[in-house]
C-alpha positions, 0 to 999 in steps of 0.5 A, a space after each residue: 896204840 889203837 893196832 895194839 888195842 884191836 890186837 888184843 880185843 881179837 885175841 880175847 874174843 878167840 879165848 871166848 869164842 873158841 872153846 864154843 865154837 870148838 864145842 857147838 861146830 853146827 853144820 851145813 847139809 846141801 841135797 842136789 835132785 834128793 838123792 846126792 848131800 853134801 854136809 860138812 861143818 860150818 867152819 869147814 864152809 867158811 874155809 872153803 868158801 875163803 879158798 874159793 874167793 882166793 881162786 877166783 880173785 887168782 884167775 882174774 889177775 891171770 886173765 888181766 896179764 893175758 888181756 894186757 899182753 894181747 893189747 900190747 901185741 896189738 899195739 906193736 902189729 899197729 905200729 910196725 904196719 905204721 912204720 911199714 906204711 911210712 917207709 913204703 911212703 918214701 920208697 913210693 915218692 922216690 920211685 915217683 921222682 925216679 920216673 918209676 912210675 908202676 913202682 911208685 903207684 903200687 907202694 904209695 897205694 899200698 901206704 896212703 891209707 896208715 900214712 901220716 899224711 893220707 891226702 899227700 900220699 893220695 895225691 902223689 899214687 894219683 899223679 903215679 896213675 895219670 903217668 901210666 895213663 891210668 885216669 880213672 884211677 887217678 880220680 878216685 885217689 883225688 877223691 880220697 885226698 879230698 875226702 881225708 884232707 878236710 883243710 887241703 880241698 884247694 891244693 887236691 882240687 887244683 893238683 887235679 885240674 893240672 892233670 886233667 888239663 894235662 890229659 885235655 879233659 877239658 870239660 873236666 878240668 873246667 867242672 873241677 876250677 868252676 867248682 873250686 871258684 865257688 868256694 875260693 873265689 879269691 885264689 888266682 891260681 884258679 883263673 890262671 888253669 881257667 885262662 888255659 881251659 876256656 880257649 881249649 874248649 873254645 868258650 872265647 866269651 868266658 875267657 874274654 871276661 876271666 881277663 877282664 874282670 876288676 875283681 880278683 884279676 890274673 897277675 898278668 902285666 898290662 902287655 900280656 892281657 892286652 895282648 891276651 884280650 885281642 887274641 880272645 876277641 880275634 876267636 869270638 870274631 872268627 866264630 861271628 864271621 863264621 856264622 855271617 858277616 852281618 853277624 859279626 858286624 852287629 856285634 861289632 856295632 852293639 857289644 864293643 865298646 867305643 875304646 875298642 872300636 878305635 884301637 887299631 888291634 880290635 880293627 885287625 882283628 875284625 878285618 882278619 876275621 872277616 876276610 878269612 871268612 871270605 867276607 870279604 864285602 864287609 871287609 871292604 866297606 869296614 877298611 873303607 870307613 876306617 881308612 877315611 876316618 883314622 888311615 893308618 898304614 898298617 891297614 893298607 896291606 888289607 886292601 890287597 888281602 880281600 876282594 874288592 868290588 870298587 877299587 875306585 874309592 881306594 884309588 883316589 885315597 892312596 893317590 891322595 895320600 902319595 900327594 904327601 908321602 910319595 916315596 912311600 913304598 906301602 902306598 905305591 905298591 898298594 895302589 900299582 895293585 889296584 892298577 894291575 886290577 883295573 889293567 892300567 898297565 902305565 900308571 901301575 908300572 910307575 906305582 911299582 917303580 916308585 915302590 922298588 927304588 925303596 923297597 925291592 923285592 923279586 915280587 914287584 919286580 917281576 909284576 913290572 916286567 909283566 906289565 913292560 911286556 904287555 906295553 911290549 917294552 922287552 928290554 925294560 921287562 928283561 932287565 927287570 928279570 934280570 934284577 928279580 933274578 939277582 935279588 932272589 939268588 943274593 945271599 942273605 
């Protein structure tokens, strides 16, 4: 109803307004630098100015397909470059598991950047880099991985620190866990690639406290780190002993603890040192003691390995503990040595006789006839060779 009245108010403002707009047209006059006018009647300009609005709102629809369309081309390159990226993704980590690795280098760097897993793809062009030998190369894919991957700093940090260890950049390897330990105190992956730097590096005291620690300790069984432990002490002693026997015995004495001091695998591991250092007084003086205090047999065979100024005390101690044990071959062939030393041919030459009855061996036998021979006992030293021989050429 309302359409309808409009419909007609439009059609009678035309019958009146028409005749007079028909009959007064008015018109427009515009003058450009005095000379040029143009002049036309004001129905005329409504027209044209009607046509020129209907122009300009054409040109901008045209422009807006044109401006549409060149979006949509770029999204379509963005996607196939995507899509590219992706699949020389795969071609590379392939390439990298073939053993290809120049290949796999060239296609995972080319596809890291628009990959849909930057740091991984990095992470893999580093290990195709560290393959060829190429580890400045590698460290900056790292650097990319970790500056993309903002939640995979642990798995980029230590996938890092196993190749440096892999290339014996140790000091790298170290700088790298011991920054990685300050922010995830709690991850053990980091102490087991520690527990592989620090003897690498010689830091013996670090890797001693790595396997120490109450908190956060290395899954190793009981067995492993005792184990472990005794082979750290046995460097540091080394290093001690290096510098001086009195060295390592005051840190014997004053930073192993009393526990230690009596396990018989930290006493080795001082006479070890001590003696390889040649040593050898301290040595003396430190077997000595603990054979007086805690015998035990496996200290025995030291007696023979270091030099001994006195061999009187050692002496009286087998001979007192043969009271006891007198078949004991450790003991006799230990003292029949200390014998030899001390040229006391005939008590040594029962020493090894004894020993030999439970344990020969072309050694002894041939040290018991060198001491028959100078007894000028031939016949006896003879068939002692003869014995010696026989061992030595038996099959096994």
């Amino acid at each position: 109803m309302i359409k309808i009245l409009i419909i007609i108010v439009a059609l009678l403002a035309g019958l009146i307004l028409a005749p007079e707009l028909s009959a007064n047209k008015g018109y427009i006059l515009l003058s450009i630098d005095g000379y040029t006018t143009y002049e036309t009647t004001i129905i005329s300009a409504v027209l044209i100015a009607i046509v020129f609005y209907l122009i300009l709102i054409a040109i901008e629809w045209v422009l807006r397909k044109l401006l549409s369309m060149n979006s949509v081309t770029r999204g379509w390159f963005s996607s196939r470059k995507t899509k590219k990226a992706q699949k020389n993704k795969n071609l590379g980590m392939l390439a990298l598991f073939e053993g290809n690795d120049k290949q796999a280098h060239k296609l995972l760097e080319k596809s890291a950047a628009r990959s849909d897993s930057p740091a991984l793809t990095y992470m893999a062009a580093a290990r195709a880099a560290h393959n060829q030998g190429k580890y400045n190369l590698r460290d900056q894919h790292f650097q990319h991985a970790y500056d993309e991957g903002k939640g995979s700093h642990l798995a980029t940090g230590l996938a890092w620190a196993e190749l440096q260890i892999d290339a014996e950049q140790y000091d790298k390897a170290q700088k790298t866990l011991l920054d990685l330990e300050k922010k995830y105190p709690k991850k053990p992956r980091i102490g087991d690639l520690l527990a592989k730097v620090y003897p690498e590096l010689s830091e013996w005291q670090s890797y001693i406290d790595l396997l120490s620690r109450k908190r956060n300790p290395l899954p190793l069984s009981e067995e492993d780190r005792a184990e472990k432990l005794v082979d750290g002490y046995l460097h540091l002693f080394q290093e001690k002993a290096a510098e001086s026997g009195e060295a390592l015995q005051l840190f014997w004495d004053k930073n192993i603890s009393r526990w230690m001091r009596k396990e018989l695998a930290y006493q080795k591991a001082y006479l070890d040192a001590q003696i390889g250092a040649g040593n050898d007084l301290f040595a003396e003086k430190f077997l000595l003691d603990k054979l007086n205090k805690q015998f035990s047999l496996e200290l025995v065979p030291y007696i023979n390995q270091c030099v001994i100024s006195i061999p009187a005390p050692f002496i009286l101690l087998l001979e007192n503990k043969l009271l006891n044990d007198p078949e004991n071959a450790e003991l006799n062939q230990t003292l029949a040595y200390l014998l030899i030393k001390e040229e006391k041919s005939e008590s040594a030459i029962e020493r090894l006789q004894e020993s030999i009855k439970t344990n020969p061996n072309v050694k002894d036998y041939a040290l018991l006839a060198e001491q028959l021979e100078k007894l000028e006992r031939f016949e006896e030293a003879n068939a002692c060779y003869r014995l010696g021989l026989s061992l030595a050429i038996a099959p096994v």
